[in-house]
Each structure stands twice: as structure tokens, then as C-alpha cells.
C-alpha positions as CSV (number, residue, x, y, z in Angstrom):
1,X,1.9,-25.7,2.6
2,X,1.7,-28.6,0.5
3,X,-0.8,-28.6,-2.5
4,X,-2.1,-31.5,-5.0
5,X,-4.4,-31.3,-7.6
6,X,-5.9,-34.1,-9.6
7,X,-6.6,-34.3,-12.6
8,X,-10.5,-32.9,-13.6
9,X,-13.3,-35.3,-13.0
10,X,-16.8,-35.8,-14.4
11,X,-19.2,-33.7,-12.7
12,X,-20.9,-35.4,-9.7
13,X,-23.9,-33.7,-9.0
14,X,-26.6,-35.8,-10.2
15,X,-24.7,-35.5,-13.6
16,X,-27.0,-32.7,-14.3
17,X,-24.1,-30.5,-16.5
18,X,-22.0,-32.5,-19.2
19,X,-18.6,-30.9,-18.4
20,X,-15.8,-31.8,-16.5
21,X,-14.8,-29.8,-13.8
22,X,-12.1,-29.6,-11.3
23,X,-13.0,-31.3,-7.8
24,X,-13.4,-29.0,-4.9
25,X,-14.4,-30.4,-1.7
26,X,-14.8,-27.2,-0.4
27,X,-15.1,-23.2,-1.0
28,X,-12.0,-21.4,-1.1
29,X,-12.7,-18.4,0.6
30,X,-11.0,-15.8,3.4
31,X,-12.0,-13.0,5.6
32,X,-10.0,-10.1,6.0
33,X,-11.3,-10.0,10.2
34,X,-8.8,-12.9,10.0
35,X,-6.3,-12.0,8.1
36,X,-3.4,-9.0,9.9
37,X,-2.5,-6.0,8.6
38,X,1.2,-6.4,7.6
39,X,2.2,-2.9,8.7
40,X,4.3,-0.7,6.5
41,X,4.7,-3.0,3.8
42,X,5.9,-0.5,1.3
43,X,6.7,2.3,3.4
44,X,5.5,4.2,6.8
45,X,1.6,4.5,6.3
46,X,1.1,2.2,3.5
47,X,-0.1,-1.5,4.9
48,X,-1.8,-5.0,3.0
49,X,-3.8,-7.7,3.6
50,X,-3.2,-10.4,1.1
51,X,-6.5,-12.3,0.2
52,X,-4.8,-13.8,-3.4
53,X,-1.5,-14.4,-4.5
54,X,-1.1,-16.5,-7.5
55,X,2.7,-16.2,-8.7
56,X,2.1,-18.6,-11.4
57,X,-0.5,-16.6,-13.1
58,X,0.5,-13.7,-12.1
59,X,-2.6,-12.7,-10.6
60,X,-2.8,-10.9,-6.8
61,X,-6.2,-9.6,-4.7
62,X,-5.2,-7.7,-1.6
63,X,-6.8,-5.0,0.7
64,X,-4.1,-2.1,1.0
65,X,-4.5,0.6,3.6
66,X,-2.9,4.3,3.3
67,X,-2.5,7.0,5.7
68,X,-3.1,10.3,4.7
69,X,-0.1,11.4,3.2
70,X,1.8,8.3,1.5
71,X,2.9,8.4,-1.8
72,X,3.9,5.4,-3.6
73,X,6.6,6.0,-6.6
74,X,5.8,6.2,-9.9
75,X,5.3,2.4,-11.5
76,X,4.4,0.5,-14.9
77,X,1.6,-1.7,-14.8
78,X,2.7,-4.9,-17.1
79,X,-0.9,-6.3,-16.7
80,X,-4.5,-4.6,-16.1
81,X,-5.6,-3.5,-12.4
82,X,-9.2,-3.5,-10.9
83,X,-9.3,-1.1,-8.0
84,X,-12.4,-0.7,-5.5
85,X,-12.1,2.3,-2.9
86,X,-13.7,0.8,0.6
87,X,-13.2,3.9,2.4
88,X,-11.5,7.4,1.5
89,X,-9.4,8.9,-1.0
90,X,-6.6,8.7,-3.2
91,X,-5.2,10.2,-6.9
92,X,-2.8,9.2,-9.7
93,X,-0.8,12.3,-9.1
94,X,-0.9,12.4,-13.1
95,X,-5.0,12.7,-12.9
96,X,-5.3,14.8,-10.1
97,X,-9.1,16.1,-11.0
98,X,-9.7,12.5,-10.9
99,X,-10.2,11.4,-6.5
100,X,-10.7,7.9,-6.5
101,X,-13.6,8.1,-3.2
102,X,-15.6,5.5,-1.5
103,X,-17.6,3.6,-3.5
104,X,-15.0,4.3,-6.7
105,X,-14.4,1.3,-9.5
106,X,-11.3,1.6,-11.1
107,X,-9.7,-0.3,-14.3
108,X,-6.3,0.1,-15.6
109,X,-4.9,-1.1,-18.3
110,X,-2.2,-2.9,-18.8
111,X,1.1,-0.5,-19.2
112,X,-0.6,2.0,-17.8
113,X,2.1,4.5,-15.8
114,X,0.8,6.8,-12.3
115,X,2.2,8.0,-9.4
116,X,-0.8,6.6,-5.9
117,X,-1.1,9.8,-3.9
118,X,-3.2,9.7,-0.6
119,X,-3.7,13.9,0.3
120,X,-2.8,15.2,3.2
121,X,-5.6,16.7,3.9
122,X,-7.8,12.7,4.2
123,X,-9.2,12.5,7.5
124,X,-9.2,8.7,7.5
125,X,-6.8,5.9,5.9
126,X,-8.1,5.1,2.4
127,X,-9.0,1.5,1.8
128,X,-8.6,0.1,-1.9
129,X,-9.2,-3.4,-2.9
130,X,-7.0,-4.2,-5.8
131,X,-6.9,-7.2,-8.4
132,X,-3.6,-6.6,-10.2
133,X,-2.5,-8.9,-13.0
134,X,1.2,-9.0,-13.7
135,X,4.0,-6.6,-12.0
136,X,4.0,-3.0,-11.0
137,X,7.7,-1.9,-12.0
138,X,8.5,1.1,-9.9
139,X,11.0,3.7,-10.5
140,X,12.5,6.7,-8.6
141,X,11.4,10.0,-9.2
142,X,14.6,10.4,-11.7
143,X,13.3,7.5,-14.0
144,X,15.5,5.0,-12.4
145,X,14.4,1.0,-11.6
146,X,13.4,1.1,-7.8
147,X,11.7,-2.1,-7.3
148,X,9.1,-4.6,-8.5
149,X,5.9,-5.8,-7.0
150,X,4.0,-9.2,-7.9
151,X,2.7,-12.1,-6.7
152,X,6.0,-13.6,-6.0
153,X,7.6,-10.8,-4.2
154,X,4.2,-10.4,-1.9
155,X,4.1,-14.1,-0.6
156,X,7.7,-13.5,0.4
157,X,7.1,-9.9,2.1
158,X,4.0,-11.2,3.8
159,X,5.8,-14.4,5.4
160,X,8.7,-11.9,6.4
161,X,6.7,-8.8,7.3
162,X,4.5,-11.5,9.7
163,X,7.7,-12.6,11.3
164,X,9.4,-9.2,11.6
165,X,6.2,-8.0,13.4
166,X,5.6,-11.3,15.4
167,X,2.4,-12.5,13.8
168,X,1.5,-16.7,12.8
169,X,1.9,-17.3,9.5
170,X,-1.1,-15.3,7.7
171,X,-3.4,-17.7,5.8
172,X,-4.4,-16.4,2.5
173,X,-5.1,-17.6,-0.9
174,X,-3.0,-19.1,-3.7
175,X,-3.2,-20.4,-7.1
176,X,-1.5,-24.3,-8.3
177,X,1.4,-25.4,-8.1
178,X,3.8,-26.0,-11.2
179,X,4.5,-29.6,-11.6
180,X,4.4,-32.4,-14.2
181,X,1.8,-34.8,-15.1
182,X,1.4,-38.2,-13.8
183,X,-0.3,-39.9,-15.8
């Protein structure tokens, strides 16, 4: 997928608003009815939708979806995280007396450090929304580097998660692209 962008432009709507603004022909939007579930995307049970990935900012919006059960391992936020809980529930195995439940806002701040932790006991999948800014650096349970999850690394595991589990290419949202100037 091939992007431009040119450069901002006077406002065109009956010049009503005296600032520039970048030109959008249309809105850029997605629905998740459209988008697959890439199935476990970070182990059995744990599965995404990616609505946002941005790898120059840094910025990522997906829908994840946990079985009852699935632990993630313990990670370092480098950048704050908005969670929303759609459906179920799920802990920071560091605040248990804390269920993040249907209907649940949560904000993390950046370097912020938990261990996600669906119970066994959930009688449905819990469904978070999550805005993250920046990396999640994840370690094993010994305090040594496991992995590291960002925008980058999700627009490569969607296009080979879609392929491994024969799906089209799965449209979802991106930020610019880095490039010089022309004029």
C-alpha cells in the first residue's frame, strides 16, 4: 500500500475556519465485523484485531480477545495505555483486588510494569480495546528479555499470522509515511 500526503492546504469549506488543515477526501474509519481475528497471536487463547498501527509514532489501537486462562508475561510499558474492557474479565496479576470487568476504563502510565491475567474461572473470552503508545518489553518470569511488541512488530505479525491462517490481507489503519519534502 502505497501512501502520499500533500502538503496542508487552506481550509475549503466556505473558508469558515482560518487554519490550515490536512486534506482528507474521506473518513478514515474501520469495522472490526470486517476485520479477522488473527488467532493466537501471542500464544494459544490470546487473539487481535488490529484497527491502528502507526510505527512511526509509535501509536497502536487493536481489539485483543483472551480465553479464560491466558497469561501474558510480565512487560514494561515505554509509553502510556488506554484499556476499555468490551466484555469479561482480566487482572494485573500484581493488582489482583483490582478485575478489570465490562464496562472498565483503564490508564497506564508510561513504565508502568504487570503481568495480564484472564482467571480460569471467566465463562466467556474477555474483550479489551487497547490504545498503547510506545513498546511493551516483555520478560520471562526469571527477569530475562522475552520479546517486544509495537506497532512495527504487529503490522508484520498481522500480514504473517493472515497468511499462516489463509486469510486476504487484513485492511486496517496506519499512520504516514516517512519521507522527504518536495518542495
Amino acid at each position: 500500500m502505497t501512501t502520499t500526503h500533500d502538503a496542508p492546504t487552506p481550509h475549503t469549506t466556505a473558508d469558515k475556519v482560518p487554519v490550515f488543515s490536512l486534506p482528507q477526501t474521506e473518513l478514515l474509519t474501520v469495522n472490526i465485523a470486517d476485520i479477522p481475528m488473527l488467532k493466537d497471536a501471542l500464544g494459544p487463547g490470546s487473539n487481535f484485531q488490529p484497527l491502528f498501527l502507526d510505527p512511526e509514532v509509535g501509536v497502536w489501537a487493536l481489539i485483543a480477545t483472551f480465553a479464560p486462562g491466558v497469561e501474558l508475561p510480565i512487560h514494561l510499558h515505554t509509553g502510556p495505555v488506554h484499556a476499555y474492557t468490551l466484555s469479561g474479565s482480566w487482572i494485573y496479576k500484581e493488582y489482583p483486588d483490582q478485575p478489570q470487568t465490562a464496562g472498565s476504563y483503564l490508564y497506564e502510565p508510561a513504565s508502568s510494569v504487570h503481568t495480564l491475567k484472564v482467571p480460569d474461572e471467566n465463562t466467556e473470552q474477555s474483550v479489551v480495546l487497547f490504545v498503547i503508545y510506545g513498546a511493551n518489553v516483555s520478560f520471562t518470569d526469571d527477569g530475562k528479555f522475552h520479546s517486544v511488541l509495537d506497532a512495527v512488530t504487529l503490522m508484520n505479525l498481522t500480514k504473517q499470522l493472515a497468511e499462516a491462517q489463509g486469510l486476504p490481507p487484513v485492511q486496517y489503519l496506519t499512520g504516514g509515511s516517512a519521507g522527504f519534502t518536495t518542495s
